[in-house]
Backbone and ligand atoms as CSV (ligand in chain L), in Angstrom:
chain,resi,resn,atom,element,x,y,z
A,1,UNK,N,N,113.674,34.533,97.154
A,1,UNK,CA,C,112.375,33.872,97.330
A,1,UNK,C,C,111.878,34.040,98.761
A,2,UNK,N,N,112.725,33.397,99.453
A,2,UNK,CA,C,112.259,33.584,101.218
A,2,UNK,C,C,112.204,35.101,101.506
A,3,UNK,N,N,112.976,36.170,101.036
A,3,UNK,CA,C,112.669,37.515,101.352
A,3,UNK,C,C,111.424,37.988,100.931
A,4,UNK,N,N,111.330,37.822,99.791
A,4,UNK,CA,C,110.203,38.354,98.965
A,4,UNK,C,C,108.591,37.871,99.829
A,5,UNK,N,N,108.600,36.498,100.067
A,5,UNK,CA,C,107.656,35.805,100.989
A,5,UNK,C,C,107.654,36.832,102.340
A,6,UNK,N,N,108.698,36.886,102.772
A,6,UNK,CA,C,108.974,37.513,104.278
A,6,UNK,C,C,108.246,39.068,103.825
A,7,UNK,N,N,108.694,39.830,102.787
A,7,UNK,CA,C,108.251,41.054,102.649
A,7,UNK,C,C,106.965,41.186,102.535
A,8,UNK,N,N,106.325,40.506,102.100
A,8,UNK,CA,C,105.086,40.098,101.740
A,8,UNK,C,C,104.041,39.831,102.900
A,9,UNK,N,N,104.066,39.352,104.111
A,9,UNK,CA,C,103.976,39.267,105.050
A,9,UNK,C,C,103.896,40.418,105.620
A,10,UNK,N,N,105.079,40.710,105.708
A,10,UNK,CA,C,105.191,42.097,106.344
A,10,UNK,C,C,104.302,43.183,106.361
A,11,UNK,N,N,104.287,43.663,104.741
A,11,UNK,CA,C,103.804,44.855,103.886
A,11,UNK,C,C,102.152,44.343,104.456
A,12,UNK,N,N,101.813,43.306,104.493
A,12,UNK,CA,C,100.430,42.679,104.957
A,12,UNK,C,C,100.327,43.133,106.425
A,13,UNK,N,N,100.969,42.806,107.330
A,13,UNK,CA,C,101.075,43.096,108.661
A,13,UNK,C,C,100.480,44.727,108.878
A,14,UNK,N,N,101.329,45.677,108.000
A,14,UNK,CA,C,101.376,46.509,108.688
A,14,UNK,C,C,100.273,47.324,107.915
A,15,UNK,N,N,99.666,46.668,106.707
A,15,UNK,CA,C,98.903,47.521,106.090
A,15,UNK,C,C,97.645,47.331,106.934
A,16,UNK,N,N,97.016,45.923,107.560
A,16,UNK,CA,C,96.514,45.499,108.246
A,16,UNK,C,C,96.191,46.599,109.622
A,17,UNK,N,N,97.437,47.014,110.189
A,17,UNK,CA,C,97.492,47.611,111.161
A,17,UNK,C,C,96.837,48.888,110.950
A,18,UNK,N,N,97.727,49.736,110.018
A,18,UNK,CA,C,97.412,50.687,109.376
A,18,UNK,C,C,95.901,51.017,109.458
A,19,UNK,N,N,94.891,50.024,108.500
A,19,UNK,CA,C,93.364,50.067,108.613
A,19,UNK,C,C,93.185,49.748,110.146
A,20,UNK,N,N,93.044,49.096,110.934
A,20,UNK,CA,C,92.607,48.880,112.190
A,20,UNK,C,C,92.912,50.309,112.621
A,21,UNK,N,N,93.735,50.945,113.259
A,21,UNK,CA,C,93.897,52.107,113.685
A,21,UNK,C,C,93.310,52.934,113.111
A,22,UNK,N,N,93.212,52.998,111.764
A,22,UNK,CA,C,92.456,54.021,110.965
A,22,UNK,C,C,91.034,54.035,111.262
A,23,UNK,N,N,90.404,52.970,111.293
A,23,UNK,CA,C,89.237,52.392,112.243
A,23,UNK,C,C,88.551,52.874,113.418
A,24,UNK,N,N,89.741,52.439,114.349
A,24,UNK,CA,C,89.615,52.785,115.594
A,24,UNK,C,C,89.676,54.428,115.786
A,25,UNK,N,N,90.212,54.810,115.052
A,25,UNK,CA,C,90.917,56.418,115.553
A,25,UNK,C,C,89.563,57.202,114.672
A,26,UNK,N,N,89.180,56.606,113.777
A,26,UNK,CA,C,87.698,57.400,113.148
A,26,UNK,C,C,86.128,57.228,113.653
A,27,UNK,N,N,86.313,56.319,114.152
A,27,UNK,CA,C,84.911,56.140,114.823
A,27,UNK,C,C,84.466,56.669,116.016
A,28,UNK,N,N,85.263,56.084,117.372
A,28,UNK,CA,C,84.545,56.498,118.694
A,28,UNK,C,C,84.447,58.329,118.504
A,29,UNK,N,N,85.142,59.585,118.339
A,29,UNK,CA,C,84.729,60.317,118.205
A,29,UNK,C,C,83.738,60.905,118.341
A,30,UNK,N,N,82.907,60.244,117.221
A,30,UNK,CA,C,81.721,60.750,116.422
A,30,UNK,C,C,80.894,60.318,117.758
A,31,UNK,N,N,80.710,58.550,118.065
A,31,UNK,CA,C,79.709,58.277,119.021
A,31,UNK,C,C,80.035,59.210,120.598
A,32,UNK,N,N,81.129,60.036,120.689
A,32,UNK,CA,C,81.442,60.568,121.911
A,32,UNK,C,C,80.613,62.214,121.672
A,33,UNK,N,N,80.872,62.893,120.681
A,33,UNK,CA,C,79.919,63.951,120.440
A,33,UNK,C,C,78.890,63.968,120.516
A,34,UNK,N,N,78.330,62.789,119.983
A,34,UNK,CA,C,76.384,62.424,120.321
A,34,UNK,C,C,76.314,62.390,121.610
A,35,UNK,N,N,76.957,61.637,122.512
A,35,UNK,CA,C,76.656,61.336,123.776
A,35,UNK,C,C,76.963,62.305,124.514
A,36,UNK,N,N,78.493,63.117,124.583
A,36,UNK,CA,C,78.382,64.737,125.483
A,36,UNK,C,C,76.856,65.676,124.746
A,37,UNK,N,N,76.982,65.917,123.944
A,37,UNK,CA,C,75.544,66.683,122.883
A,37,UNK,C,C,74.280,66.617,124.106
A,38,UNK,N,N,73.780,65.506,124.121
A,38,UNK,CA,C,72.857,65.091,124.141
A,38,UNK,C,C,72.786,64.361,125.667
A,39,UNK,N,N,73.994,64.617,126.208
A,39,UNK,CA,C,73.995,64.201,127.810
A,39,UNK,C,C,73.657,62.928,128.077
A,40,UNK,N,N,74.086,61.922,126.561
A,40,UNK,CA,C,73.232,60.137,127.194
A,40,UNK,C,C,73.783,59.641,128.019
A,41,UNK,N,N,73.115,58.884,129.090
A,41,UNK,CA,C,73.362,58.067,130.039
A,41,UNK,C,C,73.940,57.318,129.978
A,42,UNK,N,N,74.630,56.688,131.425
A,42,UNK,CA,C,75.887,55.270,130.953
A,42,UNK,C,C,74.997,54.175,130.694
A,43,UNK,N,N,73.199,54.216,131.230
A,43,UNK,CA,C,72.886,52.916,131.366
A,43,UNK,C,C,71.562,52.846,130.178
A,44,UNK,N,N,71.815,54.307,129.745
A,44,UNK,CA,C,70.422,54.284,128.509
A,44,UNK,C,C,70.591,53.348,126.908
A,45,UNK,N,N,69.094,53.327,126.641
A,45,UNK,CA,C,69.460,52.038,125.369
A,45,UNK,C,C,70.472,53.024,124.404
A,46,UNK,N,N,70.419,54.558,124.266
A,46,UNK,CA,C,71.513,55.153,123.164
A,46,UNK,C,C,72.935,54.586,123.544
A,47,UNK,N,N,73.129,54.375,124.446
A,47,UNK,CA,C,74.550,54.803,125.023
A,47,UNK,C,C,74.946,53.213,124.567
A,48,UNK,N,N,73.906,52.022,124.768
A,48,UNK,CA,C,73.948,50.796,124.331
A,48,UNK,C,C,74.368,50.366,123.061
A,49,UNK,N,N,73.457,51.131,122.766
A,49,UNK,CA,C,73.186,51.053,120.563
A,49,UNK,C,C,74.499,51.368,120.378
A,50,UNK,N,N,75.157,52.732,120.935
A,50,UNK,CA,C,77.434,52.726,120.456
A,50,UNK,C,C,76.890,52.996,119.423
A,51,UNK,N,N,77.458,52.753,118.184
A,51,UNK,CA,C,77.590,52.945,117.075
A,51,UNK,C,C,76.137,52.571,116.520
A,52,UNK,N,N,75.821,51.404,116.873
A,52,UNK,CA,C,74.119,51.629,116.210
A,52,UNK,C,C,73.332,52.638,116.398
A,53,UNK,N,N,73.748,53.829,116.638
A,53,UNK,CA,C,72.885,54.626,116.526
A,53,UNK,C,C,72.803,55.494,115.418
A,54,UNK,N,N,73.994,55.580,114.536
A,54,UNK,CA,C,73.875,56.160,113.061
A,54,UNK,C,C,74.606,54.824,112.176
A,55,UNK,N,N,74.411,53.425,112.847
A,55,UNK,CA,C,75.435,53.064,112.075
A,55,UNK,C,C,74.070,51.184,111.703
A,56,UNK,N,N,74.391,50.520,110.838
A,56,UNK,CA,C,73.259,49.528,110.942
A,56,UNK,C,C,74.386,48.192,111.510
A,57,UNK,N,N,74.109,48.421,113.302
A,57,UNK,CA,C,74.289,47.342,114.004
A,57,UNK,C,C,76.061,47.869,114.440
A,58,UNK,N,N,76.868,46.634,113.711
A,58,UNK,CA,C,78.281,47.420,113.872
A,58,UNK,C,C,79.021,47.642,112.566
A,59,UNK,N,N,78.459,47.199,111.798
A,59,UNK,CA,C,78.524,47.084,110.619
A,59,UNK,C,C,78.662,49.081,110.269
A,60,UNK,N,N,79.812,49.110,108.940
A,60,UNK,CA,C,80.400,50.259,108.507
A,60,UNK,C,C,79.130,51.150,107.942
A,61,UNK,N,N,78.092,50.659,107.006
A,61,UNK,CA,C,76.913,50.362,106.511
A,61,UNK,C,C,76.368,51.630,107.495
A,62,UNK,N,N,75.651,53.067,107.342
A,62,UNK,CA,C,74.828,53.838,107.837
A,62,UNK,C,C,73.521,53.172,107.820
A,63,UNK,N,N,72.621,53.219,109.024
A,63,UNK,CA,C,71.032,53.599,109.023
A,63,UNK,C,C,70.373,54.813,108.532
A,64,UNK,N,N,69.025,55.219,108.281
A,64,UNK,CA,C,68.921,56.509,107.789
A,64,UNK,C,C,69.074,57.822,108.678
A,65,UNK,N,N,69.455,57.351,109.911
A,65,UNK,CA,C,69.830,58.699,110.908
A,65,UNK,C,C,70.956,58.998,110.737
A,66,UNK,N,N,71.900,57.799,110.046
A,66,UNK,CA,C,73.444,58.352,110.299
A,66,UNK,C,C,73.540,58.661,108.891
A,67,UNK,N,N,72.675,58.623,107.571
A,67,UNK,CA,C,73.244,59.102,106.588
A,67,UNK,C,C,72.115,60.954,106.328
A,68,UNK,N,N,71.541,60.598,107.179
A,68,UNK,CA,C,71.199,62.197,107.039
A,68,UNK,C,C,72.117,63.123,108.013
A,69,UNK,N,N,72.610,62.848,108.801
A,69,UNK,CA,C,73.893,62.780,109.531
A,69,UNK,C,C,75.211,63.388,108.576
A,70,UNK,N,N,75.196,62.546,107.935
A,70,UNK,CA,C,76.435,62.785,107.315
A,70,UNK,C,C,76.275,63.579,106.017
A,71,UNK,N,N,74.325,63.671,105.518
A,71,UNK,CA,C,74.652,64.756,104.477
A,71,UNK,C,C,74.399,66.057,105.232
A,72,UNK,N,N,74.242,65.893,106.401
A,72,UNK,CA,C,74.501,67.528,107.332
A,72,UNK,C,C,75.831,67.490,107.639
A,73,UNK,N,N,76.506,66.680,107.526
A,73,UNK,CA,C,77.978,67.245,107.710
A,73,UNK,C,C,78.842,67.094,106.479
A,74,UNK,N,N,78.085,67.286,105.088
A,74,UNK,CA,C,78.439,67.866,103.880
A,74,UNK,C,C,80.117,67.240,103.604
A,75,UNK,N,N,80.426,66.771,104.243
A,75,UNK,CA,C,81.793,66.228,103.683
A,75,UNK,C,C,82.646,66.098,104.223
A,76,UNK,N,N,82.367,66.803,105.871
A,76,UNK,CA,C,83.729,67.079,106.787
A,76,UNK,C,C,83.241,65.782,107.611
A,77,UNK,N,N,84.671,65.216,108.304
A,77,UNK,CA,C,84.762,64.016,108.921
A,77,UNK,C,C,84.102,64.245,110.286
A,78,UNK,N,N,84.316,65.220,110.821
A,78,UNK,CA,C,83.922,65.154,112.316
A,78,UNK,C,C,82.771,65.819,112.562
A,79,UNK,N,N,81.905,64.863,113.350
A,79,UNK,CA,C,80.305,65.296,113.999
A,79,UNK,C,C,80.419,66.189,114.783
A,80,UNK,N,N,79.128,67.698,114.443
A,80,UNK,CA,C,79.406,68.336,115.255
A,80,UNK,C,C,78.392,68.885,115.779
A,81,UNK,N,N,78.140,69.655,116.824
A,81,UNK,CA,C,76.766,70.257,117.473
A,81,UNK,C,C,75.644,70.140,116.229
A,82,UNK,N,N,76.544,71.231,115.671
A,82,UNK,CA,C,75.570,71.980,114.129
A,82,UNK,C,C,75.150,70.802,113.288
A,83,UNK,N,N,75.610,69.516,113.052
A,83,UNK,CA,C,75.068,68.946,112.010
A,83,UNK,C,C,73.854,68.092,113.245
A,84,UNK,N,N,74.326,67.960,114.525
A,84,UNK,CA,C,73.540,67.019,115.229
A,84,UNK,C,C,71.869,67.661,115.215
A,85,UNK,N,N,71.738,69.197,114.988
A,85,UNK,CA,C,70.734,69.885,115.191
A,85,UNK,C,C,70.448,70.295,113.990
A,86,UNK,N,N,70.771,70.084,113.073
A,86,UNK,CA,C,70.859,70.293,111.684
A,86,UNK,C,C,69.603,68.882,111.291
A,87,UNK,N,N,69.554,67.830,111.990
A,87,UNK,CA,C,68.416,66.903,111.727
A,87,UNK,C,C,68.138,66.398,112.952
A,88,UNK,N,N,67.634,67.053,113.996
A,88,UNK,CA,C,66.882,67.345,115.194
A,88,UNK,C,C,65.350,66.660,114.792
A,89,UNK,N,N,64.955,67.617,113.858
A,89,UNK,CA,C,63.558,67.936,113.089
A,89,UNK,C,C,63.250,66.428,112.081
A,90,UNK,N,N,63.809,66.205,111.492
A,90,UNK,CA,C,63.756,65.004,110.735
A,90,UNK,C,C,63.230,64.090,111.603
A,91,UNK,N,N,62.667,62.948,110.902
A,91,UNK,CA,C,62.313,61.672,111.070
A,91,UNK,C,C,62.893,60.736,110.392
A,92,UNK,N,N,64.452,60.464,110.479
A,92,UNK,CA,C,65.321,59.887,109.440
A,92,UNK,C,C,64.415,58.407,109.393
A,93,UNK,N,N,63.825,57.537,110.236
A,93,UNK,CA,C,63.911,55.841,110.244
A,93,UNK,C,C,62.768,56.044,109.699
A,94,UNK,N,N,61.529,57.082,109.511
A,94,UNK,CA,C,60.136,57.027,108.979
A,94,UNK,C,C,58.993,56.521,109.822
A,95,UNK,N,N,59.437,56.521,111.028
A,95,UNK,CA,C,58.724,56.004,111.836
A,95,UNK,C,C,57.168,57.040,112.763
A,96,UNK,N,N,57.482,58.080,112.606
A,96,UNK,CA,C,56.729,59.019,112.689
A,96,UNK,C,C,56.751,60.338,114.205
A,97,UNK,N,N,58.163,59.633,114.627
A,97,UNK,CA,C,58.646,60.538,115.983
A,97,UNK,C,C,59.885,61.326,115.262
A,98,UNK,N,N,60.196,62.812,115.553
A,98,UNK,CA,C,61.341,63.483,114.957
A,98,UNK,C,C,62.551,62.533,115.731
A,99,UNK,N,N,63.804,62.830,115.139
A,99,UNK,CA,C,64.961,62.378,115.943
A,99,UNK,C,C,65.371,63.058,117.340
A,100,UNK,N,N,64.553,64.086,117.632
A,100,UNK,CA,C,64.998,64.669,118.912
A,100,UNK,C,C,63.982,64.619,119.952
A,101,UNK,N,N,63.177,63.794,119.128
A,101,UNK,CA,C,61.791,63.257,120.268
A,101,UNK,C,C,62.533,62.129,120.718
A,102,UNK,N,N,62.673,60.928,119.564
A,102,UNK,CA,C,63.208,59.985,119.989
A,102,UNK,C,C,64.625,60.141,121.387
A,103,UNK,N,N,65.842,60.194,120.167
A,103,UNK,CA,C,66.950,60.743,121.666
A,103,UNK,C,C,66.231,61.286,122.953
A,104,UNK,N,N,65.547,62.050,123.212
A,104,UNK,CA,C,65.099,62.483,124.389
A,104,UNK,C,C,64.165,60.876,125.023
A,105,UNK,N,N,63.798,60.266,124.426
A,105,UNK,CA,C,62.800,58.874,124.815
A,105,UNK,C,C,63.474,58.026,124.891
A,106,UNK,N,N,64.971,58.335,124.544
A,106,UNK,CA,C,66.088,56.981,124.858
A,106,UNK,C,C,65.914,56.232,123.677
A,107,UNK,N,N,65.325,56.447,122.583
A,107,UNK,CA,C,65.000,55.384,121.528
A,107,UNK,C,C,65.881,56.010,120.294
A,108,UNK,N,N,66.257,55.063,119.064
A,108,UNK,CA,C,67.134,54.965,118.198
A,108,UNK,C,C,66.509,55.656,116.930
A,109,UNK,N,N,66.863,57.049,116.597
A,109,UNK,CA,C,66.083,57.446,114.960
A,109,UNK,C,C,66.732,57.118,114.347
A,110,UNK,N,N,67.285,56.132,114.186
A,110,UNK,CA,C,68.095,55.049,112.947
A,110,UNK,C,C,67.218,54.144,112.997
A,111,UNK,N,N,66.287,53.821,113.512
A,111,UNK,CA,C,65.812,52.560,113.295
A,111,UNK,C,C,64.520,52.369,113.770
A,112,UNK,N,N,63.884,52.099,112.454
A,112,UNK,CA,C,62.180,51.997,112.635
A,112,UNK,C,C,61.129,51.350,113.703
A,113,UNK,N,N,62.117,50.270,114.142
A,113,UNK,CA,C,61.646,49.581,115.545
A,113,UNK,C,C,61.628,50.200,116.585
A,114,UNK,N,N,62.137,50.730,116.897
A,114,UNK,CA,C,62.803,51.549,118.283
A,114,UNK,C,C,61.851,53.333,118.281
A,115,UNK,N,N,60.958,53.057,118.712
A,115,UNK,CA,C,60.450,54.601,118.730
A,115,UNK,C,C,59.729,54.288,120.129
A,116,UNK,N,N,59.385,55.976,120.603
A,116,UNK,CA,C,59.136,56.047,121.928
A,116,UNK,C,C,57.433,55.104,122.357
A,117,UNK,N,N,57.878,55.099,123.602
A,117,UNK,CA,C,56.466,54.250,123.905
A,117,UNK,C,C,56.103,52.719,124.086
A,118,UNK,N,N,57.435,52.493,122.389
A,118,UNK,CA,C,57.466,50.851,122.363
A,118,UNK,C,C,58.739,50.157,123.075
A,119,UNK,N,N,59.392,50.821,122.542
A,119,UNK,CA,C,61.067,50.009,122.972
A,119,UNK,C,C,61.656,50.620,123.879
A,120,UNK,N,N,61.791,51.862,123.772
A,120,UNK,CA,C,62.531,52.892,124.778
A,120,UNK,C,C,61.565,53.391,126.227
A,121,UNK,N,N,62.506,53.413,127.061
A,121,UNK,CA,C,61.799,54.645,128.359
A,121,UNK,C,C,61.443,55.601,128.097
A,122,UNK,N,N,60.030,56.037,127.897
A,122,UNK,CA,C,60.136,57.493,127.585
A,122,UNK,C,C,60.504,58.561,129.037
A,123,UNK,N,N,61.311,59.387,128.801
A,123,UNK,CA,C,61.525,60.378,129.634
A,123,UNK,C,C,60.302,61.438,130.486
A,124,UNK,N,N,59.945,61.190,131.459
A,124,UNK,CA,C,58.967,62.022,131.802
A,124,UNK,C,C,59.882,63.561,132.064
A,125,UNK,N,N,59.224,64.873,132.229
A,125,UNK,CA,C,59.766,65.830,132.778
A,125,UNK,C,C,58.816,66.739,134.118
L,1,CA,CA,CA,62.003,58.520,113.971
């Protein structure tokens, strides 16, 4: 009885662990490719957003930038140049700026609020 309890515990512990690491070890990645890619700043709102930027908030849950995102990367786990420019052109949030207007304006094409002009710095050149 007390083993079985104790095992039980255990098998919980470590399955627990198991997902957390699995977690941890799948995510930052992806937000580290966007940010070398795309050269974001330590102090810009992208670099802020972390994961809100293909993701809704922190939540596992995609916005529509990160699931056009991920049907440019057709099935493979890791983000890469090619899928990041693969929806450059798009307007995933519908807001009416492409996603590579936005990123360049510091603003979020995951998310319909956030377009250049209103929320973000736009970048002069
Ligand atoms: Ca947009």
């Amino acid at each position: 009885m007390m083993t079985s309890k104790l095992f039980c515990k255990l098998l919980c512990a470590v399955s627990g662990l198991v997902l957390l690491s699995a977690t941890a070890l799948a995510l930052p990645p992806m937000g580290q490719v966007f940010t070398t890619h795309y050269k974001v700043g330590a102090k810009s709102a992208l670099k802020k957003a972390d994961c809100g930027v293909c993701h809704i908030g922190r939540q596992p849950k995609l916005n529509p930038y990160g699931e056009d995102l991920k049907a440019a990367l057709n099935g493979a786990k890791e983000l890469t140049a090619d899928a990041l420019k693969q929806v450059e052109s798009k307007d995933s949030d519908k807001d009416g700026f492409k996603n590579l207007d936005e990123i360049k304006a510091d603003t979020n094409p995951g998310d319909l609020k956030s377009k250049p002009g209103k929320t973000g710095k736009a970048r002069k050149k």
